[in-house]
C-alpha positions in Angstrom: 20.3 7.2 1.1 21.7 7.6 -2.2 25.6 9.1 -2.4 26.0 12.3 -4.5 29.2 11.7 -6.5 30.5 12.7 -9.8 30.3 8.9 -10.4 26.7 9.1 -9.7 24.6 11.8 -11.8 22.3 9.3 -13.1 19.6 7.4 -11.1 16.9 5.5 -12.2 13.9 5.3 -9.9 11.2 2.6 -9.6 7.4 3.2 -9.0 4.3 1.8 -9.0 2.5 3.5 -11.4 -1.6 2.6 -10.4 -1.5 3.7 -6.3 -3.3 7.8 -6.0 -2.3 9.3 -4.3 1.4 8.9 -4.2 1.5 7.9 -8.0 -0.3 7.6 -10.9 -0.3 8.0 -14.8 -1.5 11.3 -16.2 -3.8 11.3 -19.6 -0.6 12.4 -20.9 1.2 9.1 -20.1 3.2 11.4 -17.7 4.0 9.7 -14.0 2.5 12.3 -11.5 1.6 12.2 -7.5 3.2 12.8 -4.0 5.6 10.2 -4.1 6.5 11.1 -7.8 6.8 15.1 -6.6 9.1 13.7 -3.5 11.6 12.3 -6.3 11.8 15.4 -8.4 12.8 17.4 -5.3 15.0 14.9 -4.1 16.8 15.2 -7.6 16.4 18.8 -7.8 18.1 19.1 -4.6 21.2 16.4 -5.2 21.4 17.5 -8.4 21.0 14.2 -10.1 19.6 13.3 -13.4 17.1 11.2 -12.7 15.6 8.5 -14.3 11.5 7.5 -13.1 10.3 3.8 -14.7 6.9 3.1 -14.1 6.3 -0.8 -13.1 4.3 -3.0 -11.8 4.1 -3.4 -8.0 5.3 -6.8 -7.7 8.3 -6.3 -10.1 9.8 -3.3 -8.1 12.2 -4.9 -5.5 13.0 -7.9 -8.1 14.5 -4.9 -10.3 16.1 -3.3 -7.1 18.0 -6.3 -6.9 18.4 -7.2 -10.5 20.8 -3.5 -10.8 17.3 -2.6 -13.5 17.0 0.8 -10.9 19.2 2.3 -8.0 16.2 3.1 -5.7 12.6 2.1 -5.5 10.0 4.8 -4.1 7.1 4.0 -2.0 8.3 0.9 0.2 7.0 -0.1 3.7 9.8 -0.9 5.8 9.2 -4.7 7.5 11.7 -7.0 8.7 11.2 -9.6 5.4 12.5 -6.5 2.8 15.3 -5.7 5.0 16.7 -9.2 4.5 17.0 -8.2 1.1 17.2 -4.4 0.6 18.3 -0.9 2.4 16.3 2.0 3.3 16.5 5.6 3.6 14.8 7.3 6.7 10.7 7.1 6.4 8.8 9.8 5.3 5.5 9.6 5.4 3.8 6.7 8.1 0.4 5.5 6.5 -1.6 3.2 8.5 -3.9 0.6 6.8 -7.9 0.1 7.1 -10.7 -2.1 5.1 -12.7 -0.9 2.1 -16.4 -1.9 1.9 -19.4 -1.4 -0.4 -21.8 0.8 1.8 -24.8 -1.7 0.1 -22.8 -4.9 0.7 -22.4 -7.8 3.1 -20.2 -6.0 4.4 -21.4 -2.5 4.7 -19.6 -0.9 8.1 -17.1 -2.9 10.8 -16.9 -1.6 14.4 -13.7 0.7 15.5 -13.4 2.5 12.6 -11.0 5.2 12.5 -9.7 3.9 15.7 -5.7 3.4 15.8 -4.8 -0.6 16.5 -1.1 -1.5 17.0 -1.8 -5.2 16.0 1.7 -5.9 18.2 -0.3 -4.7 21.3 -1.8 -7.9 21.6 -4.1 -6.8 24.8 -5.0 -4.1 23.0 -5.6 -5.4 19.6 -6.5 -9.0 20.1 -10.3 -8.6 21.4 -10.9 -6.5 18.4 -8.9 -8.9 16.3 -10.7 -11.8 17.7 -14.3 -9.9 17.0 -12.9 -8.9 13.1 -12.3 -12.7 12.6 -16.1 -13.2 13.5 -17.2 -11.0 11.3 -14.8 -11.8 7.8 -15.1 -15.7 8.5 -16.2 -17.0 5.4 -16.0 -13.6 3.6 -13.3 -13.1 0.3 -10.8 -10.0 1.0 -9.1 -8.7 -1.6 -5.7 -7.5 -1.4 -2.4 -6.3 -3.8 -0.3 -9.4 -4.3 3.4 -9.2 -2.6 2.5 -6.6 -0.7 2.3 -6.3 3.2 -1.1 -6.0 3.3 -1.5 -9.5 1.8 0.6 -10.6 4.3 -1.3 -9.0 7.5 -4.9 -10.5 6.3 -2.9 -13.8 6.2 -2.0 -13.8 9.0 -4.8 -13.1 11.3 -8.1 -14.1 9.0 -6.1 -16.4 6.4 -7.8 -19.4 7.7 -11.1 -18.2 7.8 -11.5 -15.4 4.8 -10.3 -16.4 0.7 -7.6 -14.4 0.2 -7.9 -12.6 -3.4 -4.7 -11.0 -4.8 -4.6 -8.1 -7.6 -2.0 -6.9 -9.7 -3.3 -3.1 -8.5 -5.9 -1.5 -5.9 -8.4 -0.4 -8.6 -8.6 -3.9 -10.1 -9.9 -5.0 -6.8 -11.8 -1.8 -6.0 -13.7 -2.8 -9.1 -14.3 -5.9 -7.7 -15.7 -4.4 -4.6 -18.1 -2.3 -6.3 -19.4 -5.2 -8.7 -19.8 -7.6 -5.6 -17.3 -9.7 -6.5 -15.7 -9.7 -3.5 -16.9 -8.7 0.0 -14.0 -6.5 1.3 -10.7 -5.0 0.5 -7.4 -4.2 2.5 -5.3 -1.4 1.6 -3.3 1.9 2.9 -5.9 4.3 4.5 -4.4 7.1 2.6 -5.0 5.2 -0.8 -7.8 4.9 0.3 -9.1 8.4 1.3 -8.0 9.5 -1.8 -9.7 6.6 -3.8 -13.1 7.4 -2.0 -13.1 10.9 -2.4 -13.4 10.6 -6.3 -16.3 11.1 -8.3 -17.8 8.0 -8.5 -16.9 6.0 -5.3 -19.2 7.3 -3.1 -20.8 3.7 -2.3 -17.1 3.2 -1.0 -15.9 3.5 2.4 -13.3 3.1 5.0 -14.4 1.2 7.9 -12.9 -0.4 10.2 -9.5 0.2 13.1 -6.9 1.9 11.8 -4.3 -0.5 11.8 0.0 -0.2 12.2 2.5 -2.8 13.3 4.2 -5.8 11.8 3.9 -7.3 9.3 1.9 -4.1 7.8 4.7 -1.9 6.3 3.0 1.5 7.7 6.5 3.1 7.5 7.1 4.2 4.1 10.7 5.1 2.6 13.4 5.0 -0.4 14.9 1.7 -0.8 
């Protein structure tokens, strides 16, 4: 965690600016959501003038490291970031599911809503296994450097095309116009996403899913 000293008033924060409901731009051009409300009490709190930037995902830890911010908000914790930045304690654990077109090819998986440690490998690998059966030859859409890229790679990579976006509605857009088949994301995102007007031939299905190399633990860093 940040130290308060007098040498220290000032931080500049980093966020993602296009992932409801921890953050999002306001018709105002104003940064709002529950990750954007957790920094404003943290500042309140330590006193600190701070700073929030609004960035693309993919440019967030290269700016970390660059000295552009002090901190970065909304981070999963996995063992690749650690080798290149700190964390404060998590606050929030968010598990990850798939997002389907209810009139798609891909209109409902089995297990959904059912927790899956993909590191429990007796547990998780029959229902693995059966997932890969159903995604082979399917496109999955995913947000580029993120860990969720990095879990659909791993375990349907060499049977699914792997699409990246530069944000989650990009490829939910893509989802509802049938360009792709499927997307991965946070479950919370997702909830959020769904329960907006217009989504409603959106939905979770699927396990929900936690273990590395998802990030499910989200912190500071």
């Amino acid at each position: 965690m940040l130290a308060h000293s007098q040498d220290a008033q000032r931080v500049n924060f980093g966020i993602e600016g296009d992932f409801p409901p921890w953050s999002s731009v306001d018709s105002k051009g104003e940064p709002s959501g529950l990750a954007i409300d957790l920094i404003r009490d943290f500042c309140r709190r330590e006193k600190f003038d701070c700073v929030i930037n609004v960035v693309s995902w993919d440019s967030l830890i290269p700016s970390l490291t660059g000295g552009k911010f002090d901190a970065i908000m909304n981070i999963g914790i996995n063992e690749k970031r650690k080798e290149v930045i700190g964390f404060s304690l998590p606050y929030v654990i968010s598990p990850a599911s798939f997002i389907t077109l209810k009139t798609g090819t891909l209109p409902s998986l089995p297990d959904t809503g059912t927790p899956i440690n993909v590191e429990d490998k007796a547990a998780a690998g029959p229902i693995l296994q059966q997932l890969k059966g159903i995604l082979s030859g399917k496109t999955v859409g995913v947000v580029r450097s993120t860990s969720h890229e990095q879990m659909i790679n791993a375990f349907f990579g060499d049977v699914t095309t792997v699409r990246t976006y530069p944000t989650a509605p990009e490829r939910d857009l893509d989802i509802k116009a049938g360009r792709i088949d499927i997307g991965f994301d946070n479950a919370v995102y997702g909830a959020s996403e769904l329960a907006k007007s217009g989504n409603g031939d959106l939905s979770l299905s699927g396990p929900l899913f936690d273990g590395a190399p998802l990030a499910t633990q989200v912190a500071i860093g």
